[in-house]
GUZADO-593841 format. One record per residue (C-alpha): x, y, z. Coordinates in Angstrom, 2 decimals, padded with zeros to 5 digits. Example, Ala and Ser with C-alpha at 12.3 -4.5 7.8 and 13.67 -1.06 7.14 Angstrom:
2
        xx        yy        zz
    012.30   -004.50    007.80
    013.67   -001.06    007.14
//
This chain:
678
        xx        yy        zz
    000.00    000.00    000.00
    001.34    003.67   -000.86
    000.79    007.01    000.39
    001.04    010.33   -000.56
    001.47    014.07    001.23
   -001.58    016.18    001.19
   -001.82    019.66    001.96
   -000.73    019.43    005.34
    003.10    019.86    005.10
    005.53    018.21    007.76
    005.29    019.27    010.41
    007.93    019.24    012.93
    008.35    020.08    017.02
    011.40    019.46    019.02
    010.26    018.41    022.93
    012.27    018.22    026.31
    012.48    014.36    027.79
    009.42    015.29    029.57
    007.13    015.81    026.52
    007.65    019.54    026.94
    007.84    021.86    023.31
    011.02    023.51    022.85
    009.92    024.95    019.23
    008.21    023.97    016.03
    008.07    025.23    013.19
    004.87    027.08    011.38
    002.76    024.40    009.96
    002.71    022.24    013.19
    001.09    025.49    014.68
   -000.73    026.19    011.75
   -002.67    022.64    011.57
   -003.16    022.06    015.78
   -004.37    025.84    015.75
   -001.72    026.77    019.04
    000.95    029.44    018.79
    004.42    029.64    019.57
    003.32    031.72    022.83
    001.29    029.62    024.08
    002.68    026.15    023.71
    006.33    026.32    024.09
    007.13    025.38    027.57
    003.82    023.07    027.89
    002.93    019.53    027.45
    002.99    018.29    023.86
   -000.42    017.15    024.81
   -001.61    019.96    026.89
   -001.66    022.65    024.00
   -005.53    022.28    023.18
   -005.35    020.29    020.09
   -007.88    017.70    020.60
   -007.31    015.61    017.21
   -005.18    013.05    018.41
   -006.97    012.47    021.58
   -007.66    008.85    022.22
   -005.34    008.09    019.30
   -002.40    006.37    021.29
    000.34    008.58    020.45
    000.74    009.40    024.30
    000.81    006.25    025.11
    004.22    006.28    022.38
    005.45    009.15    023.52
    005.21    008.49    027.43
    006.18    004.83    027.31
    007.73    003.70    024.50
    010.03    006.62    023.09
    012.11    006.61    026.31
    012.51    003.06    026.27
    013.40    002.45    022.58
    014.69    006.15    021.37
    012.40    006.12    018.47
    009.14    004.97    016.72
    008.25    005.17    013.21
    005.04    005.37    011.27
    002.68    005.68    013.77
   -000.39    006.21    011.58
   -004.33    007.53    013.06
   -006.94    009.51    011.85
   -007.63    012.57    013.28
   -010.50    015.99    012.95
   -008.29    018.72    011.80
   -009.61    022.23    011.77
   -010.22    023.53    008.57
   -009.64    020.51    006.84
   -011.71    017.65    008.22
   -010.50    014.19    009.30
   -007.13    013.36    007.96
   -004.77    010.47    008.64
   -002.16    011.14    009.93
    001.54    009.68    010.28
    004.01    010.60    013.09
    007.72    009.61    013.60
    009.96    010.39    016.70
    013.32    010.05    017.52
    015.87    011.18    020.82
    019.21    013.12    019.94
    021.36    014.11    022.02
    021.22    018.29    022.81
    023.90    020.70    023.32
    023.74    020.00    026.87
    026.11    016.61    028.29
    023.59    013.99    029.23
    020.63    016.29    027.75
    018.33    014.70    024.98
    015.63    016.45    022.65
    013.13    014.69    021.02
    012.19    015.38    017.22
    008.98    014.51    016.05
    007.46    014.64    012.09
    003.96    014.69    011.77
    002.88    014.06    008.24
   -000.64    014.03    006.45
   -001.82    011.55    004.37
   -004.90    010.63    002.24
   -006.58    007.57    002.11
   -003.87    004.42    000.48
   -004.28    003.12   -002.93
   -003.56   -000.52   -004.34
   -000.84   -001.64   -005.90
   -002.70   -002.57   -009.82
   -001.37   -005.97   -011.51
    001.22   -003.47   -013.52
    002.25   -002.22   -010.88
    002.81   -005.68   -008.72
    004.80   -007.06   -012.14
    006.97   -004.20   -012.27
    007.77   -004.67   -008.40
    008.52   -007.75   -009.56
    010.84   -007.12   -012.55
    012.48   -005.17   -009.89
    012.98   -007.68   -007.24
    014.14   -010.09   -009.50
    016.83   -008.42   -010.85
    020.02   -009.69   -009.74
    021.96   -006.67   -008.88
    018.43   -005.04   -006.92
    020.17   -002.92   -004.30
    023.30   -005.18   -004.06
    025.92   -002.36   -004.06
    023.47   -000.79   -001.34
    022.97   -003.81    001.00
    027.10   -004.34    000.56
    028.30   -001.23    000.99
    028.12   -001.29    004.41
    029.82   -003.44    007.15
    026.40   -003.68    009.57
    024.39   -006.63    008.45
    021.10   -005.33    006.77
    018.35   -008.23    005.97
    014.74   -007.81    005.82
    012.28   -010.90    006.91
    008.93   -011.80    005.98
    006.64   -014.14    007.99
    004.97   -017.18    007.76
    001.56   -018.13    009.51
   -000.73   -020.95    009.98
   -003.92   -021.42    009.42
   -004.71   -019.08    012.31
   -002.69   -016.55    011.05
    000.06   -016.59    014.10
    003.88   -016.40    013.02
    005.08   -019.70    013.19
    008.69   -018.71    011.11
    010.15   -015.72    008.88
    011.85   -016.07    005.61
    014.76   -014.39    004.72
    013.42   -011.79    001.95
    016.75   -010.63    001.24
    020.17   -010.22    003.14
    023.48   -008.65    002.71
    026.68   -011.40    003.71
    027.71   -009.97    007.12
    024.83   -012.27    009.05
    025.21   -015.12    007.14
    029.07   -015.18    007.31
    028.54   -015.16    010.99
    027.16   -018.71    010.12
    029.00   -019.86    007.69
    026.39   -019.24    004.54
    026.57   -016.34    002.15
    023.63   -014.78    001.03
    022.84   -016.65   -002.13
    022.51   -019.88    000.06
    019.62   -017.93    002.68
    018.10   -016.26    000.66
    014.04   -017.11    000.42
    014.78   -019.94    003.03
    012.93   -019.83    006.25
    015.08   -019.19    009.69
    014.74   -021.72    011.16
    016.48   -024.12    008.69
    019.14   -020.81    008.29
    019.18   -019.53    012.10
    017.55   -021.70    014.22
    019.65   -020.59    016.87
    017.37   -017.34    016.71
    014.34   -019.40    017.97
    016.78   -020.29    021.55
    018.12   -016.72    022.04
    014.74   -014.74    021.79
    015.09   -013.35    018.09
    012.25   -014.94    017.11
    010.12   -013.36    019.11
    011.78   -009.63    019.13
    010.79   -010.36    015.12
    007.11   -011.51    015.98
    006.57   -008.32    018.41
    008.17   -006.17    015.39
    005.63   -006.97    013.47
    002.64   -007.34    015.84
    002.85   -003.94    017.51
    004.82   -002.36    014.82
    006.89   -001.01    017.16
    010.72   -000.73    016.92
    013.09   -003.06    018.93
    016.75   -002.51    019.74
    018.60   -005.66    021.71
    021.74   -007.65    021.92
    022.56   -011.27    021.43
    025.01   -014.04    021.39
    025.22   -016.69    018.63
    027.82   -019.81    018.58
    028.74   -020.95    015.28
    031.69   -023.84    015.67
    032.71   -023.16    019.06
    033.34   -019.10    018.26
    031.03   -017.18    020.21
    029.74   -013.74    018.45
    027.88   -010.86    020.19
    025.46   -008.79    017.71
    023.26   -005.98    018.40
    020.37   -005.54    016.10
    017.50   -003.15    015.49
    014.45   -003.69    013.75
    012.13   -001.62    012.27
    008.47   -002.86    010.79
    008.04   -002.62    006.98
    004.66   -003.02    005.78
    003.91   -006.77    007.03
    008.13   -007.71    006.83
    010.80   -006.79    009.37
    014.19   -004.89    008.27
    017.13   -005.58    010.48
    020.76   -003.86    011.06
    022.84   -005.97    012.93
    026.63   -004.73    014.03
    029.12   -006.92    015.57
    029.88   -006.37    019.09
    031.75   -008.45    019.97
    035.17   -006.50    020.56
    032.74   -003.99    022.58
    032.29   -006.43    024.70
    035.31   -008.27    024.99
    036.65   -004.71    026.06
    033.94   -004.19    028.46
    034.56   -007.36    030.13
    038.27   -007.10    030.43
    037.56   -003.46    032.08
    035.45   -005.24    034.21
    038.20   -007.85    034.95
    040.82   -004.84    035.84
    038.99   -003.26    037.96
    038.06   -006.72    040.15
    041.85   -006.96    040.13
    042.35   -003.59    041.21
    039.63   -004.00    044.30
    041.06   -007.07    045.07
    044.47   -005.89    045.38
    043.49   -003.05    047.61
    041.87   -005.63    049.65
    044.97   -007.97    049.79
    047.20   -004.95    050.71
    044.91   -003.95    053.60
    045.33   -007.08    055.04
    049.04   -007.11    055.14
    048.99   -003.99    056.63
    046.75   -004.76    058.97
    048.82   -008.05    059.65
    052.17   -006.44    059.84
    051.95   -003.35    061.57
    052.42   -003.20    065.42
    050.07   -002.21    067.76
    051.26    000.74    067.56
    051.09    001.32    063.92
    047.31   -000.09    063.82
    045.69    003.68    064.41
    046.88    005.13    061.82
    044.79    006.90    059.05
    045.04    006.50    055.31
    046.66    008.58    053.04
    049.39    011.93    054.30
    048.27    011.09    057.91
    049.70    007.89    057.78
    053.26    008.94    056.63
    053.29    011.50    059.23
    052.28    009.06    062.04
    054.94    006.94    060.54
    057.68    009.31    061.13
    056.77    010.77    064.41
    056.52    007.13    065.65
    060.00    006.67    063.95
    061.27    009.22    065.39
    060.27    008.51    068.92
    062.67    005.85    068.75
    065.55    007.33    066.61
    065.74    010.91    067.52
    067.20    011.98    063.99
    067.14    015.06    063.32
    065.45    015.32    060.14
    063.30    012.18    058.79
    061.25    011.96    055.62
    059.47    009.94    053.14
    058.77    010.37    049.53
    057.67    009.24    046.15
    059.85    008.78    043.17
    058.30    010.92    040.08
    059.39    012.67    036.91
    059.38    016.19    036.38
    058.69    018.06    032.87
    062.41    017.12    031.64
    061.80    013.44    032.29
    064.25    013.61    035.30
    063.76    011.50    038.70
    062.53    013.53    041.72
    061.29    012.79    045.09
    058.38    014.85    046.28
    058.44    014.19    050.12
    054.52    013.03    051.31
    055.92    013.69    054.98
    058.78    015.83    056.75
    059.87    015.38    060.18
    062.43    018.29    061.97
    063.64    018.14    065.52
    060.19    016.06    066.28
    058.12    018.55    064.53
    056.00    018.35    061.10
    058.32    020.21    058.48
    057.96    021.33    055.49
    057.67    019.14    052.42
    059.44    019.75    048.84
    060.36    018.11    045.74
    064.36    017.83    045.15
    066.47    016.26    042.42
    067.52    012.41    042.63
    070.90    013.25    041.19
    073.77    014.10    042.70
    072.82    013.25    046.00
    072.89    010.60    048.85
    068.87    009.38    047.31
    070.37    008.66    043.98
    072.01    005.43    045.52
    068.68    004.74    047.58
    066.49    004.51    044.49
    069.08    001.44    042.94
    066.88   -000.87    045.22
    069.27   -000.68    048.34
    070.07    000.39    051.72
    072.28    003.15    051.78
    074.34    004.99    054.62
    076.89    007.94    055.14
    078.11    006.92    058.97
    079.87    010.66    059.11
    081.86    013.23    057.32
    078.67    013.58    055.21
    079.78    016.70    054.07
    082.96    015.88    052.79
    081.13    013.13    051.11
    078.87    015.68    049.45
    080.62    018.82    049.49
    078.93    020.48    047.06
    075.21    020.00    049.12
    075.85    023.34    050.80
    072.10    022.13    053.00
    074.57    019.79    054.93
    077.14    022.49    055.51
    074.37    024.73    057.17
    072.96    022.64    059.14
    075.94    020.46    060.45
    074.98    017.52    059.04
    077.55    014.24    059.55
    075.18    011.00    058.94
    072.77    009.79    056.40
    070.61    006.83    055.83
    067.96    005.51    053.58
    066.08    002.82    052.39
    063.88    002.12    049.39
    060.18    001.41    049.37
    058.68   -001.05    046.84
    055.57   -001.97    044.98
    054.29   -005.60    044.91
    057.06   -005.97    041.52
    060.06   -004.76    043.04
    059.97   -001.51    041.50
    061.49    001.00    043.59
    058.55    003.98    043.87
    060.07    005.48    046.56
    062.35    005.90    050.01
    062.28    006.99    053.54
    065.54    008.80    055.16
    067.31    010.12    058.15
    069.78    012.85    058.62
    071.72    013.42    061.60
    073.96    015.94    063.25
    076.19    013.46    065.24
    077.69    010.29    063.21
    075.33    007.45    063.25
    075.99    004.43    065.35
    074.80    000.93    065.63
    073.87    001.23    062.22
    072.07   -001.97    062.14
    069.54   -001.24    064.77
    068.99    002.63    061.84
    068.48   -000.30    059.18
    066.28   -002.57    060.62
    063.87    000.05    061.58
    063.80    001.78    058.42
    063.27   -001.47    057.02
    060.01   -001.78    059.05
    059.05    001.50    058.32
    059.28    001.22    054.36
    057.78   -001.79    054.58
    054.60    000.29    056.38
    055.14    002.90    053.74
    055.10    000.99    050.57
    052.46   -000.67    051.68
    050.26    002.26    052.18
    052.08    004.45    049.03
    050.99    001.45    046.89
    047.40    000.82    048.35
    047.21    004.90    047.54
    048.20    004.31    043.96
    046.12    001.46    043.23
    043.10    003.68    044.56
    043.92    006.12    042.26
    044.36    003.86    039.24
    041.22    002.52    040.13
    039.43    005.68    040.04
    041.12    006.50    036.74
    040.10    003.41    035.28
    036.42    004.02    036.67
    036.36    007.55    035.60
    037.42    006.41    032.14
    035.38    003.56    031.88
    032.48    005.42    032.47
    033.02    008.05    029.96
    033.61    005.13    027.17
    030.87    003.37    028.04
    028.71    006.93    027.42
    030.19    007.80    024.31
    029.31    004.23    023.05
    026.18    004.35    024.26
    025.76    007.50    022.34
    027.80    006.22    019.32
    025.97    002.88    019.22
    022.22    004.53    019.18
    023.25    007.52    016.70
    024.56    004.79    014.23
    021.51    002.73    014.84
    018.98    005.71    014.27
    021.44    006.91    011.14
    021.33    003.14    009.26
    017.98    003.53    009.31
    017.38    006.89    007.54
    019.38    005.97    004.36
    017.27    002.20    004.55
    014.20    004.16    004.61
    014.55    006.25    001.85
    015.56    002.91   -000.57
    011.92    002.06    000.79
    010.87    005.22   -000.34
    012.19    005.70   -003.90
    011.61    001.63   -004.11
    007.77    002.45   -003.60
    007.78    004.98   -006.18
    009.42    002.74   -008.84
    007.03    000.33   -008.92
    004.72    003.15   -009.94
    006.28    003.14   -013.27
    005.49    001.59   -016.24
    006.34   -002.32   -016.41
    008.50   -002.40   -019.58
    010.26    000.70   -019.21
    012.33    003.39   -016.86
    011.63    006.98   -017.14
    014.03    009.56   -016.65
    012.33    010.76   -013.44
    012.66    006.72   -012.39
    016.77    006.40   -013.30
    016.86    009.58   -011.02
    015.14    007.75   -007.95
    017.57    004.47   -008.54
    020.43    007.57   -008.40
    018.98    008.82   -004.95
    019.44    005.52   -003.94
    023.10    005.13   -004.51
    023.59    008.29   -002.85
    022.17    007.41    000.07
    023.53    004.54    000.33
    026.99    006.63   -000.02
    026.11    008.75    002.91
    025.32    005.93    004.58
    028.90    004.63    004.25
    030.52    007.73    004.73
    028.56    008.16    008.13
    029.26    004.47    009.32
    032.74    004.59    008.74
    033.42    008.23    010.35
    031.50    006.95    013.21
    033.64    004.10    013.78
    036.66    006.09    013.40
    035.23    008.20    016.31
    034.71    005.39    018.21
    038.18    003.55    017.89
    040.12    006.89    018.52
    040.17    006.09    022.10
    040.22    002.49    021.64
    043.99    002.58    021.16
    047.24    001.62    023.29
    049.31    004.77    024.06
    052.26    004.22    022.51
    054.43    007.31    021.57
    057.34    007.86    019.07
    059.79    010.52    018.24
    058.25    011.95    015.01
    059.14    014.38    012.94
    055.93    016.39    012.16
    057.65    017.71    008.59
    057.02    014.20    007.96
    053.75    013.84    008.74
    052.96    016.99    007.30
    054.26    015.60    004.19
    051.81    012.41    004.00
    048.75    015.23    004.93
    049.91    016.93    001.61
    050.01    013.12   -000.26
    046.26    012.57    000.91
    044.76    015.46    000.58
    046.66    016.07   -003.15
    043.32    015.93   -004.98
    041.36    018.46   -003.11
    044.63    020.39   -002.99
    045.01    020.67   -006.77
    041.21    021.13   -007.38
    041.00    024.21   -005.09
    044.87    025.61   -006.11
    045.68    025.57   -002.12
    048.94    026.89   -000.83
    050.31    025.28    002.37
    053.22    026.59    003.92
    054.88    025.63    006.76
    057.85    026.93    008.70
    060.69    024.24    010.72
    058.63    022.08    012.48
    059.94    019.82    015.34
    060.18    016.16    016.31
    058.04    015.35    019.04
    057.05    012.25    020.22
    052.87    011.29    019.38
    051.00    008.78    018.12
    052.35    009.22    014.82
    048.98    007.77    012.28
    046.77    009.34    014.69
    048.55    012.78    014.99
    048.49    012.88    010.61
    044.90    012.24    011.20
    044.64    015.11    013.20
    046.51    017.23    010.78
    044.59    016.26    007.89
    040.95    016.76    009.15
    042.25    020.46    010.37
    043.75    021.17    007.16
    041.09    019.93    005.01
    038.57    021.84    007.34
    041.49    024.90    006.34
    040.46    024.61    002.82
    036.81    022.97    002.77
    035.51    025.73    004.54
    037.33    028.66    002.69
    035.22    030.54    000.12
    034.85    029.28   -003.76
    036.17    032.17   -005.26
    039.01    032.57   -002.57
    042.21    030.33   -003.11
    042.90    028.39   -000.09
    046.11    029.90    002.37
    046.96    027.39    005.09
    049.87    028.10    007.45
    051.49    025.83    010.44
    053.83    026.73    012.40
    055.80    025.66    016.16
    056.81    026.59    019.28
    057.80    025.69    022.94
    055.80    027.01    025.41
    054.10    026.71    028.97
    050.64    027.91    028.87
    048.19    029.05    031.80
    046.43    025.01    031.22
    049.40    023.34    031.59
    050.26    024.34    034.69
    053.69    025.64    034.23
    054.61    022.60    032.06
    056.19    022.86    028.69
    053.90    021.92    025.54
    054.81    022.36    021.97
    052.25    024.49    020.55
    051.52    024.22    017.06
    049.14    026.39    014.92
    047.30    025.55    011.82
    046.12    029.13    010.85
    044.13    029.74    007.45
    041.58    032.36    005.83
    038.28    030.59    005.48
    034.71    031.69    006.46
    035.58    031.43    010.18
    032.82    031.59    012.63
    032.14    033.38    015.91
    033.79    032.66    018.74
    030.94    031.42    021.08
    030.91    028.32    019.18
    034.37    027.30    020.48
    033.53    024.55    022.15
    030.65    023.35    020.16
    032.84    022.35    016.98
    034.34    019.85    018.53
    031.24    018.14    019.83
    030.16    015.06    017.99
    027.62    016.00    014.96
    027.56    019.91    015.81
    027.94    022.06    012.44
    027.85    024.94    011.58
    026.99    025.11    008.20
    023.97    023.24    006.21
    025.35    019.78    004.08
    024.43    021.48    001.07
    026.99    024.41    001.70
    029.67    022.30    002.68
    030.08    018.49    002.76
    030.79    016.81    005.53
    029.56    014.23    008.82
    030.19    016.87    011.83
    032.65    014.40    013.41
    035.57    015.33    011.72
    036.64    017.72    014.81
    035.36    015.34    017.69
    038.19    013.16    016.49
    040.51    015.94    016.45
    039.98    016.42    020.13
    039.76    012.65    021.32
    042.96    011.91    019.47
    044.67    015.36    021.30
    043.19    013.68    024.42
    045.31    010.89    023.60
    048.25    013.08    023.74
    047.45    014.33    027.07
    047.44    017.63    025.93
    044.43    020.63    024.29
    043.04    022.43    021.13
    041.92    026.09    021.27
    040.61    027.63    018.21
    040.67    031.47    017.75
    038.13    032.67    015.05
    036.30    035.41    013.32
    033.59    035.13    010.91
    034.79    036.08    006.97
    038.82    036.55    008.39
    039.55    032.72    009.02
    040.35    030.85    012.03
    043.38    029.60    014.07
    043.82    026.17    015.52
    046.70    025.71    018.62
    047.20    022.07    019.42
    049.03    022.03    022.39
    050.89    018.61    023.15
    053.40    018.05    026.04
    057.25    018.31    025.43
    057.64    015.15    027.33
    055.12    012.31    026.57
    055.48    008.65    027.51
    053.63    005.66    027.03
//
């Protein structure tokens, strides 16, 4: 059956999570008879529009749409005023807003007039269509989510008793060792029975019953390998169309997370007990944390009477060098004050080798050039290293002393108990922290899935529905014959199915950017810059673009992601510079500590060029996923192009800023630290 628009155009209104209008646009005011005054800020349903009262569309929007994130079709006939009763069709679907963790609703309300059958011609030339071999095969292949649509099979009663496979593209079937020239027209449970144990079956049945949507996950086994998929379904006339992605490395990924972190807990819980187990009654009130180290000393020095005592952590400054930032300083008895000093060139530097060390007297002959020890008349030294649980030095506790130091074994033992306390806790304090790293990042990934994994899902769908669409209006045609206006739907096709790819495949580039191991390598950026000018050569020559760049320096990054980086900035450089304008870009480097980096040295380097620019309150908003500026048919593009940008300068441990002035270009600074490590 086929429908057609009427003179009620499409109407469209954009609600809050709670139903509530945020705008529409004129002809959803015109046809429910409210105005913007009066409705935005109320309940979609509390505006005074009685026609779809008792209709069931509150029941969708109030139940289902926050549950599933979309429905489609949703068809009812309605008293309009002015017009009489109409049918009516309404679609909704959740995006995310501007806001983090704030989602808008859209909604289409379309009219329709009363459906008209599908003549004999018509069904033969739907048909001829269907038949043809290569019917949508570069469509349902172009992508690397499984697409399949199923239609069912009932008994004599008219319940769903199987579905057959109307047509597939291979991803599914490979999963089971078929392709789809061996499933096709076959019924699923010969194919997939498998989908009759795991509750496909009936997610397909519902589908089609309620005409509802349906998003879910499942496992299938096919020779011992176990695959996770996660499909949603939409209802298409009396069949069911599909789009399945692979999972499976999601969840692999999730799981092992899941597995760190249990480690991580469990650890903590393994080093409390040793603590608990080893300390003295007189170490067992001690806090967590800088309290501890401090009760540690005092104690410590109770029995030693050293004039200065401290413990500290081994770290690395900017330069990559060794320090040890004290966590607790003891003088004459009293709390003193911490600091962070050099490893090199002092007594420490033979401390952190893994061993005891000790300066019995003449300390400052030892170390004349420590003028600390010459001020304060100190003759003895001692220290011993602290370890984690793989006998990696992290840190050491130390005496000095005034007099010489005797019975040096009695000093060793008891700064062997005490680092033994101290790693203990140091470590326990790390692991916490990793923990909360881990959790902190976890969480994010899982949100930006989340949010990557139902965009994608709502986005297969659009380009699937309009093959429906222009498929619909084919059949139309004459039987023998394609008009003009006919090749031009079959070209729609193609390019939606083109979109469709370009989407899919910038999405999962988003969502791999993170999904990385941090590992990186001296690179010369003249070099990378190099390969930027290789890829982009085409749109280069077409547009006559100059790039010039001055020295730039070796730093260490993830070298394919940091070209990446370059290239979607540069492209942006001369995508969004005027027609009749020839593109400028210009990049150029420099060491320096900005205000963010908290007195830290970053290389800063700036890809500057003379586009269209924007204002500068949108800043921030480039780089969110699917924010543009600028309408598709201005300028090309997916609107994820920048959220990479900043995930993959995340990566780096380091920032973007973006300076910018509408019709005078705009400036991008990536800042990335001097010294990175994996």
């Amino acid at each position: 059956m086929l429908s057609h628009s009427i003179d009620i155009a499409d109407s469209l209104v954009f609600t809050d999570v709670n139903a509530c209008i945020i705008s529409a646009n004129a002809s959803f005011y015109n046809f429910t008879g409210a105005t913007a005054e009066s409705a935005e800020g109320k309940h979609l349903f509390d505006i005074g529009f009685s026609g779809w009262r008792n209709s069931g569309l509150r029941e969708l929007v109030e139940k289902v749409l926050p549950r599933y994130g979309s429905f489609h079709d949703f068809q009812f006939d309605a008293e309009i005023p002015n017009l009489g009763r109409r049918r009516l069709s309404v679609s909704a679907h959740r995006v995310p807003g501007n806001k983090s963790g704030e989602w808008v609703t859209v909604m289409r309300i379309s009219g329709l007039t009363a459906d008209k059958k599908i003549d004999s011609k018509q069904r033969k030339a739907t048909e001829h269509v269907v038949d043809s071999p290569d019917f949508l095969a570069s469509i349902l292949n172009s992508t690397r989510s499984g697409i399949s649509n199923y239609s069912p099979v009932r008994d004599a009663r008219g319940s769903i008793t199987d579905f057959v496979i109307t047509f597939t593209n291979a991803m599914l079937p490979a999963s089971f060792g078929y392709n789809p020239e061996e499933v096709t027209g076959k019924n699923i449970s010969e194919i997939y029975p498998q989908f009759f144990e795991n509750g496909t079956f009936e997610k397909l049945s519902g589908c089609v019953s309620s005409g509802f949507p349906d998003l879910y996950e499942s496992e299938i086994e096919f020779i011992g390998s176990s695959t996770w998929l996660r499909t949603s379904l939409v209802r298409f006339n009396d069949s069911v169309t599909a789009t399945t992605e692979d999972i499976t490395a999601e969840k692999k990924a999730k799981d092992h997370q899941e597995n760190i972190n249990k480690l991580l807990a469990g650890k903590n819980k393994e080093l409390e007990k040793r603590i608990i187990s080893e300390f003295s009654e007189s170490f067992s009130s001690y806090k967590s944390g800088g309290s501890f180290f401090a009760s540690l000393l005092s104690d410590l020095y109770a029995r030693m009477r050293m004039e200065y005592m401290w413990l500290g952590e081994i770290v690395q400054n900017d330069d990559g060098k060794d320090m040890i930032r004290c966590l607790s300083v003891i003088k004459s008895g009293q709390p003193g004050e911490t600091l962070t000093y050099e490893v090199l060139d002092n007594p420490t530097a033979n401390v952190v080798k893994g061993k005891f060390y000790a300066v019995v007297e003449n300390l400052q002959q030892e170390y004349p050039e420590i003028a600390f020890f010459r001020e304060e008349g100190i003759n003895g030294y001692a220290g011993y290293p602290l370890f984690d649980s793989k006998s990696n030095c992290i840190g050491v506790i130390c005496i000095l002393n005034k007099n010489s130091l005797y019975d040096l074994s009695y000093i060793q033992s008891m700064l062997k108990i005490a680092a033994k306390r101290g790693e203990l806790e140091l470590e326990r304090m790390r692991n916490e922290k990793m923990l909360e790293e881990k959790n902190a990042e976890l969480e994010r990934n899982v949100k930006e899935l989340e949010s990557f994994n139902y965009i994608a899902s709502h986005d297969l769908q659009e380009p699937l529905r309009k093959i429906q669409l222009f498929y619909s209006r084919i059949v139309e045609l004459d039987k023998n014959s394609l008009s003009p206006t006919s090749l031009q739907y079959f070209k729609n096709i193609e390019n939606a199915a083109q979109r469709m790819q370009k989407l899919i495949e910038a999405l999962l580039s988003y969502s791999t950017a993170s999904a990385v191991k941090l590992e990186y390598k001296k690179t010369d950026l003249n070099t990378i810059l190099d390969e930027v000018r290789d890829d982009l050569a085409d749109m280069i020559d077409s547009r006559g673009a100059v790039i010039e760049a001055g020295a730039l320096p070796k730093i260490s990054v993830i070298p394919y992601q940091f070209r990446q980086l370059l290239e979607n900035i540069v492209s942006n450089g001369i995508k969004f510079t005027e027609k009749e304008k020839t593109p400028h870009i210009r990049i150029t480097a420099e060491e320096t500590s900005p205000d963010e980096g908290k007195g830290a040295s970053f290389w800063k380097i700036d890809v500057t060029d003379e586009g269209i620019g924007f204002e500068q309150q949108y800043e921030q908003r480039i780089f969110q996923l699917f924010q543009r500026l600028h309408g598709k048919a201005e300028y090309a593009g997916t609107g994820i192009g920048l959220a990479i940008c900043r995930k993959i300068i995340d990566n780096h441990k380091g920032f973007i800023k973006v300076k910018s002035e509408p019709g005078h270009g705009s400036t991008f600074s990536i800042f990335v630290p001097v010294h990175l490590k994996s």
